[in-house]
MIDOSE-1310 file (N, C-alpha, C; in nm, 2 decimals, decimal comma, always signed):
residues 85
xxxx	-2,66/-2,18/+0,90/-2,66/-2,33/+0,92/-2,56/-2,39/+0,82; -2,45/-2,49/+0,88/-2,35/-2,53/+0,77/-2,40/-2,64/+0,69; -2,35/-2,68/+0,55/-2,42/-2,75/+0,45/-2,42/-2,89/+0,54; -2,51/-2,93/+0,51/-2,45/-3,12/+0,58/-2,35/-3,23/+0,49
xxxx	-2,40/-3,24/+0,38/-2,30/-3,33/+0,29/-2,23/-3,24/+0,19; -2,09/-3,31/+0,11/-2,02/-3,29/+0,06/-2,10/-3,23/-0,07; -2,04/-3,11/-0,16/-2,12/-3,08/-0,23/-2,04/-3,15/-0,38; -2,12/-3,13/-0,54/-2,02/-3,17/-0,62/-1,92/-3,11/-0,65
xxxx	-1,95/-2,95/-0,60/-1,83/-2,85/-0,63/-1,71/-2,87/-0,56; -1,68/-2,92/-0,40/-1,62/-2,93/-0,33/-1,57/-3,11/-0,36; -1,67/-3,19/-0,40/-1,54/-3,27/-0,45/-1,46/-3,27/-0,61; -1,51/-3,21/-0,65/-1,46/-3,16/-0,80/-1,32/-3,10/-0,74
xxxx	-1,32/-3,04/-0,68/-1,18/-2,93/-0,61/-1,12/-3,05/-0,56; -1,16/-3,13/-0,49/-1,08/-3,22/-0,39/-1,01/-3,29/-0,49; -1,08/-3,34/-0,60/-1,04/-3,41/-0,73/-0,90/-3,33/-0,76; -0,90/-3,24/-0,81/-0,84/-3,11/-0,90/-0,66/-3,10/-0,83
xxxx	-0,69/-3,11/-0,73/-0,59/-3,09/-0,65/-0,46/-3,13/-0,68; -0,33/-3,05/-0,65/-0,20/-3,09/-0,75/-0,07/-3,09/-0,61; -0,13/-3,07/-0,51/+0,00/-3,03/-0,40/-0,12/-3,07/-0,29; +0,00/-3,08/-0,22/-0,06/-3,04/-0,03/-0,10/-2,93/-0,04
xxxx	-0,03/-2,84/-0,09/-0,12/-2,71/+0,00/-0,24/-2,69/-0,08; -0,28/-2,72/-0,18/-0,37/-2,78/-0,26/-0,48/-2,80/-0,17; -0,40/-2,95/-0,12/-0,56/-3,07/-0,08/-0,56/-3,01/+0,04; -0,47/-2,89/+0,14/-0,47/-2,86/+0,25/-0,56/-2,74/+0,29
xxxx	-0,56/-2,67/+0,19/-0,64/-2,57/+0,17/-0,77/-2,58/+0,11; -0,79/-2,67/+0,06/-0,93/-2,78/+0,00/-1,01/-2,82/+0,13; -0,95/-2,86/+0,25/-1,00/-2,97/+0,37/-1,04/-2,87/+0,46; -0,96/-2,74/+0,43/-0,98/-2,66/+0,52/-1,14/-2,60/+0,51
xxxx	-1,11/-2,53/+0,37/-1,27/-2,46/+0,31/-1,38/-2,55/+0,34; -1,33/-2,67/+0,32/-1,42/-2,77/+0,32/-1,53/-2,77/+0,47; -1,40/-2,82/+0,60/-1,46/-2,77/+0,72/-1,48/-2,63/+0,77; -1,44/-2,53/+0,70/-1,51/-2,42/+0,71/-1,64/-2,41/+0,68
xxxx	-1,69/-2,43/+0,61/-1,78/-2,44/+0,49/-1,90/-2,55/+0,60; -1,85/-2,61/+0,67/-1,96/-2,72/+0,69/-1,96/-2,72/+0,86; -1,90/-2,57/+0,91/-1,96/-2,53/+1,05/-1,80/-2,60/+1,15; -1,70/-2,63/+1,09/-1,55/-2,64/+1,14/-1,57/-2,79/+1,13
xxxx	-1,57/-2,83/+1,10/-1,59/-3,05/+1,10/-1,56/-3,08/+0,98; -1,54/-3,18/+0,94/-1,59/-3,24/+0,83/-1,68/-3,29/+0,86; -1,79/-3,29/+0,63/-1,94/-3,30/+0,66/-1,95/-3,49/+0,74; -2,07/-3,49/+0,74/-2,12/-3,66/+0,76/-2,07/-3,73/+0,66
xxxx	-2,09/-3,71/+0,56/-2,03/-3,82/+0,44/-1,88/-3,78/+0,40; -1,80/-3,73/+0,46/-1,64/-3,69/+0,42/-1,61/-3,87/+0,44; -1,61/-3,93/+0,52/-1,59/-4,06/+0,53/-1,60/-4,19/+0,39; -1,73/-4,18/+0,36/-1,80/-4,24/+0,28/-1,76/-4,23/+0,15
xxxx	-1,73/-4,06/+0,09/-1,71/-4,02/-0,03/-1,57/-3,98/-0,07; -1,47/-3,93/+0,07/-1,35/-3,91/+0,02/-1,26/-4,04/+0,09; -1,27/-4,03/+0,19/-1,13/-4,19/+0,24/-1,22/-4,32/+0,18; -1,29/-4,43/+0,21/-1,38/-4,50/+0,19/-1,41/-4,51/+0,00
xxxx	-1,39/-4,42/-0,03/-1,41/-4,43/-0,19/-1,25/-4,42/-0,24; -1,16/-4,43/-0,19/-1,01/-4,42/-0,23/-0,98/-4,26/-0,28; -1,06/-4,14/-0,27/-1,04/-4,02/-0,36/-0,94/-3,99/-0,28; -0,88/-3,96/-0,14/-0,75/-3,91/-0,06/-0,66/-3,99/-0,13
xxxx	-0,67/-4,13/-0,13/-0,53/-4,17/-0,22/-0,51/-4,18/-0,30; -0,58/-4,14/-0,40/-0,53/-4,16/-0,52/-0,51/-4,04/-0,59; -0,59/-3,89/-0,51/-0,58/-3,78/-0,50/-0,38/-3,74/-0,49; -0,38/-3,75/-0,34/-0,27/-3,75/-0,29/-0,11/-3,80/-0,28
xxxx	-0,13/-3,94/-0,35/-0,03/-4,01/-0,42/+0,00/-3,97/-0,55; -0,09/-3,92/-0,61/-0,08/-3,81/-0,76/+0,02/-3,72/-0,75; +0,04/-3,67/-0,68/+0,14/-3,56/-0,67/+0,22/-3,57/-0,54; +0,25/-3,73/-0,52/+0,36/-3,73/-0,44/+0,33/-3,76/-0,34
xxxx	+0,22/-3,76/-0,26/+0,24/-3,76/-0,11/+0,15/-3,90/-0,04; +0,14/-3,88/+0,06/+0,08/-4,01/+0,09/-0,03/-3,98/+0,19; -0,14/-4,06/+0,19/-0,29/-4,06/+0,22/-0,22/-4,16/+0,37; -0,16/-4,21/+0,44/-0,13/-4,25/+0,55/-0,14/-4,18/+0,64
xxxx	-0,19/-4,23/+0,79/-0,22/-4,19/+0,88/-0,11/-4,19/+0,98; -0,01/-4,09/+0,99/+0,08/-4,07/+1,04/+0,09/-4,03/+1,19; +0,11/-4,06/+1,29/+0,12/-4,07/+1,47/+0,27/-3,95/+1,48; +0,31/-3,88/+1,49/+0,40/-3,76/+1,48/+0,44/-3,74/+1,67
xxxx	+0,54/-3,73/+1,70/+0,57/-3,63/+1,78/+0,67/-3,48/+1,72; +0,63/-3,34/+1,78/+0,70/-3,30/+1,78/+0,74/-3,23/+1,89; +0,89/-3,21/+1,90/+1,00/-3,16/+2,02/+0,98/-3,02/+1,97; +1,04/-2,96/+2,08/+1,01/-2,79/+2,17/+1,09/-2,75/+2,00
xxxx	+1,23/-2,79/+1,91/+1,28/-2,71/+1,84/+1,14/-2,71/+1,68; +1,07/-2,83/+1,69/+0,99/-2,84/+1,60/+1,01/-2,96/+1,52; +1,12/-3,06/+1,55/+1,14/-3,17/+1,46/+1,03/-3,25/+1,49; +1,00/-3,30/+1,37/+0,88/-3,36/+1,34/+0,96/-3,56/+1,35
xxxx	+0,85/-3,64/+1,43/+0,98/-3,80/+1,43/+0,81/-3,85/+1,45; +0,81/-3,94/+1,33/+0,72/-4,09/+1,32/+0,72/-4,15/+1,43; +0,62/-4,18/+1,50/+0,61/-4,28/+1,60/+0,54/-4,43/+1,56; +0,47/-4,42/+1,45/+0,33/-4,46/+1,41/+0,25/-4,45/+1,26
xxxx	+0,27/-4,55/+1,15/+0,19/-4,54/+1,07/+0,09/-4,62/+1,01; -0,02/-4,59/+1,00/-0,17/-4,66/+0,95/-0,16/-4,64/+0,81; -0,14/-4,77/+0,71/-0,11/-4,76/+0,60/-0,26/-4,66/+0,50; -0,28/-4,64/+0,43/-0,41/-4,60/+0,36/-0,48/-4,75/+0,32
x	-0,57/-4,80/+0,30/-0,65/-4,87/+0,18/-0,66/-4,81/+0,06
C-alpha cells in the first residue's frame, strides 16, 4: 500500500536538492514511492508552500509551467508559459 502523504524525509531531499537531475530524480522516487502519483499533499507542501521555487531557482532553473512542443528530430519550442508564484 503506497504512503499517502509526503514524508519529512522526502521533503528534506526535495529541500537538499542542487540540479535538475537532483529535483528530477527526487519527484521521481517520490511517485514511486507513493504508488506512481504524487502523494495528496505534493500540492499543499511543495508548489503552494513556494519549496519548487525556491528549490529550483537555487540552482538555476525555473519552477514555470512550460507548454513544449516537440518535432520528430526532438527540438524542444515553447508554445506556453504559466509563470510560478
Amino acid at each position: 500500500m503506497p504512503i499517502e502523504n509526503l514524508t519529512d524525509a522526502e521533503l528534506a531531499r526535495l529541500e537538499a536538492c542542487k540540479s535538475d537531475d537532483d529535483w528530477n530524480q527526487a519527484c521521481l522516487d517520490v511517485k514511486k514511492t507513493h504508488g506512481g502519483a504524487y502523494p495528496s499533499d505534493w500540492y499543499a507542501k511543495v508548489i503552494a508552500t513556494g519549496l519548487v521555487k525556491r528549490v529550483v531557482e537555487g540552482f538555476g532553473g525555473s519552477a514555470d509551467i512550460s507548454l513544449v512542443t516537440i518535432d520528430k528530430d526532438g527540438k524542444r519550442t515553447t508554445v506556453a508559459r504559466v509563470p510560478a508564484k
